[in-house]
Structures are given as C-alpha cells and as structure tokens.
C-alpha positions in Angstrom: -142.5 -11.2 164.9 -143.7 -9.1 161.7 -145.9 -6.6 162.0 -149.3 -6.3 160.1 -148.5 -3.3 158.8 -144.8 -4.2 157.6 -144.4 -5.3 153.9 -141.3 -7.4 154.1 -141.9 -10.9 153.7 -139.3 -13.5 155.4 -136.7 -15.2 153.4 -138.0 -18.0 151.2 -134.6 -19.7 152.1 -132.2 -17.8 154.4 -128.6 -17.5 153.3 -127.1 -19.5 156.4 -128.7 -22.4 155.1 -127.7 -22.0 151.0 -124.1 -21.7 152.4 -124.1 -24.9 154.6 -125.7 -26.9 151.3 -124.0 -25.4 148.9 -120.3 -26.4 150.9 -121.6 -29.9 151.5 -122.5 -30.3 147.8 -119.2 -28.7 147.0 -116.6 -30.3 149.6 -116.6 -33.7 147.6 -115.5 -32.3 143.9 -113.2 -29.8 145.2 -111.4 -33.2 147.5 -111.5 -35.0 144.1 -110.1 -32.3 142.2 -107.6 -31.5 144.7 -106.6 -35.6 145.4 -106.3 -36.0 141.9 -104.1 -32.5 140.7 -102.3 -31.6 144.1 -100.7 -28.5 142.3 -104.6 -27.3 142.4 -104.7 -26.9 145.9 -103.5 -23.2 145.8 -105.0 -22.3 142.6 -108.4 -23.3 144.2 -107.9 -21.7 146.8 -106.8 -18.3 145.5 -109.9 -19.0 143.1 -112.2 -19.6 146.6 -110.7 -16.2 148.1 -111.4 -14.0 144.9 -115.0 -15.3 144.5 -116.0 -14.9 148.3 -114.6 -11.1 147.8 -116.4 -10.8 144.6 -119.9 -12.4 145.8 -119.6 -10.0 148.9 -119.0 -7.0 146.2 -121.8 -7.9 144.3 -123.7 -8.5 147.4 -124.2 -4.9 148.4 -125.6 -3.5 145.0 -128.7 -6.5 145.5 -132.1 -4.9 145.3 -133.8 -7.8 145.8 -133.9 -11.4 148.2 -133.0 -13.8 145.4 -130.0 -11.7 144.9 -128.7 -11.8 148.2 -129.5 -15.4 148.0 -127.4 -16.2 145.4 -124.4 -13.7 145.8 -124.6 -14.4 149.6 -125.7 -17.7 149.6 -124.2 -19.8 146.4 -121.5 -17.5 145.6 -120.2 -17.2 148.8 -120.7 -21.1 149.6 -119.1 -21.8 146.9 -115.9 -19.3 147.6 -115.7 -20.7 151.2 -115.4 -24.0 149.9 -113.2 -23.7 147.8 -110.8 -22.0 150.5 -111.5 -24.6 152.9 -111.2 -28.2 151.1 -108.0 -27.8 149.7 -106.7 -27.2 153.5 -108.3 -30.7 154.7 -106.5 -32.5 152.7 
C-alpha cells in the first residue's frame, strides 16, 4: 500500500471513525438537552449547522493530521450531531 520511499505515515485514527464516536458520545446529551428545553431544538440545530461549516473552514488551512483530526473529526462530529438529534426526537 505505501511505498518505501513515501514519507506519509497513515492516520493514527482516521476521521470516519472520530466522527462515528464522537456522534455516539454526543447523541445522548444533545436528546437530554433537547427532551428537557424543546425550544432548544432549533437553537441546536442552527448551532450544529454553523459549527459543521466552521470545522470544514478551518479544515482546509490544517497543516498537519491532528488537525484534520479534530476539525474533521470532533468538530465536525460534533456539528452533525447536533443537526441530527434534535430531528429524532
């Protein structure tokens, strides 16, 4: 897959699976929030939208794997669920 002469090394922990973990983690306190204060349910997810567009902004000036990790990863994980628990319930 690599070569020998290539000095990339792999992801220690690729994005896809940051994203799925970080929404898992995240779906419960966003459904508790969101049971408790239904007027939140928009708020959250206008707050989900704007930090999915902002991890993706910051995303492109990353120079380096742990930032991609965590703009694309957390950020974006965090965005997405955020936008998508408040439509579940």
């Amino acid at each position: 897959m690599y070569s020998k002469s290539s000095t990339s090394k792999p992801l220690p922990l690729s994005t896809s699976s940051t994203n799925n973990i970080s929404q898992q983690v995240n779906a419960p306190v966003v459904f508790a929030i969101v049971l408790r204060w239904p007027s939140l349910q928009r708020f959250c997810s206008v707050l989900g939208l704007s930090l999915l567009c902002l991890s993706l902004a910051c995303s492109s000036f990353a120079t380096t794997t742990n930032q991609l990790v965590a703009t694309q990863g957390v950020m974006y994980a965090i965005g997405g669920g955020l936008v998508y628990s408040p439509t579940v319930v």
